[in-house]
LUMMITI-665106 format. One record per residue (C-alpha): x, y, z. Coordinates in steps of 0.5 Angstrom, whole numbers, plus 500, padded with zeros to 3 digits. Layout:
# residues N
XYZ ...
This chain:
# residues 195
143102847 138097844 136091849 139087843 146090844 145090851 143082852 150081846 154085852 151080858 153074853 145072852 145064849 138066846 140074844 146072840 142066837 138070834 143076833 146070828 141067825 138074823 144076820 147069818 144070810 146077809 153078812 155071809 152073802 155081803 162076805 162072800 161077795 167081797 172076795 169075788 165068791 171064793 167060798 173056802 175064803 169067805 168061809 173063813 172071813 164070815 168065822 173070823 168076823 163073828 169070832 172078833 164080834 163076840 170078843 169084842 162086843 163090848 167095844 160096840 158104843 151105840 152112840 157111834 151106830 147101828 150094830 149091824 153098821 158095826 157087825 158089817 164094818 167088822 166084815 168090811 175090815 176083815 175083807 180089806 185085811 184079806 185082799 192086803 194079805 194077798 196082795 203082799 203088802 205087809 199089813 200090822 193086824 192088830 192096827 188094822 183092825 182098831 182103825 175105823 175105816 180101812 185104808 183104800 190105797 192098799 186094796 185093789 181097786 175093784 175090791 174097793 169098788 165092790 166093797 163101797 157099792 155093797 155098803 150102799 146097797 146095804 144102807 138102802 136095804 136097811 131102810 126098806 120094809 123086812 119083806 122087801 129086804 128078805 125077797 131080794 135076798 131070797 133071790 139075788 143072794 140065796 138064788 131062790 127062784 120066785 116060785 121056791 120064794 112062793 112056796 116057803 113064804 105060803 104064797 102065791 108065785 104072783 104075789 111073790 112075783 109082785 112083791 119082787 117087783 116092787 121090791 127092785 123098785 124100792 131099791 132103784 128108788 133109794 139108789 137112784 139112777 147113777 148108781 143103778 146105771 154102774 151096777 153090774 149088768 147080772 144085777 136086776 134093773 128094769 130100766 136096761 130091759 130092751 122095751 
């Protein structure tokens, strides 16, 4: 088990801060994806979700995976919950919530195809270097602009434009070219750019 998880599990004022405060953008960003940017709904999810993990942090086992695997596949199940709900399916809560995957029969389907690209772009962020990770969500989840990015990070706009770059790269490398081809045409992709 990482020191984090075992400061979270001793209920630590300062780990959970920075616990929080590292994963406020991304997750909330990954919520507020899931439900089509609905932000009163996204809302609500991103408070429901890190209620369930401080009432629950001492079910994370670190055998099973990273904390921020189980941090986002409690967001996950929280988002599958919500589109049940409104889909007016009848859904037991309490089961949902203990099952390590959920259900994709229930959810509409593009719901479901969001939630699986999300978690593979997820997984390809996790393994990219942290200023890497942070420009493209500077970018494509703050909606910073380069020049913004430039500024906050003491920088030049063509260093910022530079890194951005290779940051959609790394991406596209790690996603390889029949995900990066599905993706949505808003999404950045070079290779669709007319030549």
């Amino acid at each position: 088990m990482t020191f984090r998880a075992k400061q979270l599990k001793l209920q630590d004022a300062d780990a959970w801060n920075e616990f929080y405060q590292e994963y406020l953008d991304p997750l909330y960003g990954f919520v507020y994806r899931l439900v089509c940017h609905k932000r009163t709904v996204a809302d609500d999810l991103f408070q429901e979700v890190w209620l369930h993990v401080i009432q629950n942090i001492d079910t994370y086992d670190s055998e099973k995976g990273e904390l921020s695997a189980w941090l986002f596949g409690i967001a996950r199940r929280r988002v599958a919950l919500y589109w049940r709900r409104t889909s007016g399916k009848s859904v037991d809560d309490d089961n949902l919530l203990r099952a390590d995957r959920a259900d994709a029969a229930l959810l509409p389907i593009e719901a479901m195809e969001q939630i699986e690209r999300a978690e593979v772009v997820n997984s390809a962020l996790l393994v990219m270097p942290e200023n890497q990770r942070r420009i493209l969500r500077q970018k494509y989840i703050d909606g910073m602009s380069v020049a913004e990015i430039a500024k906050r990070s003491s920088t030049t706009q063509k260093a910022a434009e530079s890194l951005l770059f290779r940051a959609r790269a790394k991406l596209r490398s790690l996603l390889g070219p029949t995900f990066v081809d599905a993706l949505p045409s808003h999404l950045p992709n070079e290779s669709r750019r007319p030549k």
